[in-house]
N, C-alpha and C positions, 0 to 999 in steps of 0.2 A: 500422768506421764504422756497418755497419747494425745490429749488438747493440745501439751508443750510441742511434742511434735511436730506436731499439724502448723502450729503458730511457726516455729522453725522453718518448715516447711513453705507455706505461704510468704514468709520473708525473704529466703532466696527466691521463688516466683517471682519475687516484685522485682529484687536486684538485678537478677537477668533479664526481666523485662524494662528494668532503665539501662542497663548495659547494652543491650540493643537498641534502644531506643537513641544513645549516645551514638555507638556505633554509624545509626543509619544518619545521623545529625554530622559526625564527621565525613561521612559520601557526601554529605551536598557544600561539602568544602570546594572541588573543582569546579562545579554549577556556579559558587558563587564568584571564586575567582574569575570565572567565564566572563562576569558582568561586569570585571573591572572597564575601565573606558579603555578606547584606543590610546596609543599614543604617535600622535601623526608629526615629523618634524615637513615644513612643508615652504616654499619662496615667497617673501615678505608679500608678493603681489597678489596673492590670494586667499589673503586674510578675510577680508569681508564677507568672500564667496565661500569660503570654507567655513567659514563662523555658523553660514546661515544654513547649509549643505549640513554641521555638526545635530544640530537643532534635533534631527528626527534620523538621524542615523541606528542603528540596530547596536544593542548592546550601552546606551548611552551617550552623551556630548563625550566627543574625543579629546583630550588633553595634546591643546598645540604649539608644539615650537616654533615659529616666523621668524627668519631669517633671509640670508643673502643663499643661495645655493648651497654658492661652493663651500660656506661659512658651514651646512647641514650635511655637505657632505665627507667633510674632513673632521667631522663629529663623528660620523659613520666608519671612517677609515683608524680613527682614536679607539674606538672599541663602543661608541654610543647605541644604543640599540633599540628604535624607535619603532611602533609595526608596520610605519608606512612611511616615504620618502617622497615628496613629490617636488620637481623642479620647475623654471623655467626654463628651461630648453631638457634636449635630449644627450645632449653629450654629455651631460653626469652621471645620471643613473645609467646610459651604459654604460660608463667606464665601470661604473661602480658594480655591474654586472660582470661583466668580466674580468673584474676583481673574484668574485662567489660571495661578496656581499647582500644581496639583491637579488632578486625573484628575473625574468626576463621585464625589462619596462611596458606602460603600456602609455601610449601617447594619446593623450586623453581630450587634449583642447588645443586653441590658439590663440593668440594676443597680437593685436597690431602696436607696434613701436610708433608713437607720436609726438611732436614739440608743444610742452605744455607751457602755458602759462598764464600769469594773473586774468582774473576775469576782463580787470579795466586793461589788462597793457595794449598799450600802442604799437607790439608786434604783431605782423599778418602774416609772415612768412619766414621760410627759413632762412633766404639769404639775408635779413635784417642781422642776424646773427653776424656779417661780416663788417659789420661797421662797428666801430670803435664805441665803446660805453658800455655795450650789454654784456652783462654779466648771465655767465652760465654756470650750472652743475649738473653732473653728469654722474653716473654708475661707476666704480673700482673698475679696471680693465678684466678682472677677475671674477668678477659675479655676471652672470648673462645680460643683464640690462644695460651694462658698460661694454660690452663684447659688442650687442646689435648696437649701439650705438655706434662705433668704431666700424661697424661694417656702411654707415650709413655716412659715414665723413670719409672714407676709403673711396666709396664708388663717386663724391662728390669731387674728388681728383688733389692733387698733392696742396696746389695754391689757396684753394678754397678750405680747404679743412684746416690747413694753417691758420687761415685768419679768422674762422670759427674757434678753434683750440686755443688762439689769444685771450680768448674772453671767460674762459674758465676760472671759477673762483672753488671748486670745489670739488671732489670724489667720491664721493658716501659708497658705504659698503653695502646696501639693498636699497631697492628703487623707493620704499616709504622716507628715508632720506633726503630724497630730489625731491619728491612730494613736499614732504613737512619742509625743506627750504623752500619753494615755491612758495609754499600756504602762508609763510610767515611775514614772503615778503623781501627773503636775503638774498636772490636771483632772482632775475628778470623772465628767465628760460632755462627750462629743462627736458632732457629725452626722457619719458616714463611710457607706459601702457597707457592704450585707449580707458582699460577700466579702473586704471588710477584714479583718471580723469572723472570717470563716472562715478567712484568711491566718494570725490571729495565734492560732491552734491553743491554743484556751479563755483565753485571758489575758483576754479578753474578751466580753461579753454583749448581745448587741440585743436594743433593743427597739422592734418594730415599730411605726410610725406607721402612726396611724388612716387609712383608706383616703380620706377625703375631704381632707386633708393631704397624702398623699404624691405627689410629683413624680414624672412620669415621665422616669426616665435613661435615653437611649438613646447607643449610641454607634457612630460610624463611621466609617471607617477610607478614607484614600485614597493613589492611589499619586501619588507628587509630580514632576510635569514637570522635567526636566531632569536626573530620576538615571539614575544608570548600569546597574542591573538594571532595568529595563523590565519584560522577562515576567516574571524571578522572582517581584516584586511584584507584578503582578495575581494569580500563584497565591495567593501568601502573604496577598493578602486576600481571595481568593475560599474558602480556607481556612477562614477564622473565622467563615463562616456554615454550612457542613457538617463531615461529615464529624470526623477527627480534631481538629479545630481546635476544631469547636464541642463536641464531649465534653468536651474539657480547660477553657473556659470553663463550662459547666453544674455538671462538679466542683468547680470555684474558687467556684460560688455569684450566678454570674452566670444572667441569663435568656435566652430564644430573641427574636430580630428582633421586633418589633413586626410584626404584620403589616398 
């Protein structure tokens, strides 16, 4: 009877020490969700530079959305909830701040607006654009790369932008759009990012706009209330203003913070 016992005995020891053992396996439930990856919704223009920026980020490659902005930020105002939002320009994510969407923004980098095109074209300049035949595509009026563009045929004065806006054959809703028409060959000209330019490794050629024309691109990056990595994304956007973050942006051809 007392062996039985003891055997009794020694059997729940064991239960309880898998009970515990269970237990302390369920605690490392939030640990592991910890490691889920980010999820970054973030402007088609910094795809490449984000990709490579992903690579060696803390907690895992981040799962990214690439879109037109405004396209990520009316995702955001739907009820989408991404841990990090980052734009090309600055007037989304504050608006989107001053919504209580969004963390305060942090403007992280710069991009200069350039006229790209075919490596071979026979365009040198902008005003080629005012003669009859060239075909162009441009950015949505709506997404920032159609906005600086319009700033950049605004200051070129009423006559002139006329007879550039003639030659329009197209509007794409993110500046990889104007690109991939460039690349393919279906316009002759387009307004994109210097590091568009640089993404599509010589397929194509900029040509810099005269400095009293060109817009200043800034962009910035905020972390969005309500997501589930928290700290991850304050690193991952305090990231993109030093350190490894901001190399890998200066490489892609982007520039440093406005200060």
């Amino acid at each position: 009877m007392r062996r039985a016992r003891a055997l009794v005995a020694g059997l729940c020891t064991l239960a309880a020490l898998a009970s515990l053992a269970a237990a302390g396996c369920g605690r490392q439930g939030p640990a592991q969700d910890a490691e889920e990856p980010l999820t970054v919704s973030a402007a088609a223009s910094l795809a490449e530079a984000f990709g490579r920026y992903g690579e060696g980020v803390e907690g895992g490659r981040p799962r990214y959305s690439f879109a037109g902005s405004d396209e990520l930020a009316a995702q955001i105002r739907q009820g989408a909830r991404p841990d990090v939002y980052a734009a090309a320009n600055t007037k989304l994510p504050e608006a989107l701040h001053r919504e209580g969407l969004v963390e305060r923004p942090v403007t992280f980098t710069t991009n200069a607006l350039v006229l790209a095109v075919p490596a071979d074209s026979a365009i040198d300049a902008l005003s080629d654009l005012e003669r009859p035949g060239a075909d162009l595509v441009v950015g949505s009026p709506s997404v920032p790369v159609g906005s600086y563009t319009r700033e950049v045929l605004w200051r070129l004065g009423p006559q002139r932008a006329e007879l550039i806006l003639a030659g329009v054959r197209s509007r794409e809703p993110d500046v990889k759009g104007v690109v991939a028409k460039l690349v393919a060959g279906a316009a002759d000209a387009g307004f994109v990012y210097r590091s568009d330019v640089v993404a599509a490794g010589g397929r194509l050629r900029a040509l810099a706009l005269p400095g009293r024309l060109r817009p200043q691109a800034a962009y910035a990056a905020a972390v969005v209330r309500g997501g589930e990595r928290h700290a991850l994304a304050r690193r991952f956007v305090g990231g993109l203003r030093s350190g490894r973050g901001a190399r890998i942006l200066r490489a892609a051809g982007f520039g440093p913070p406005p200060r």
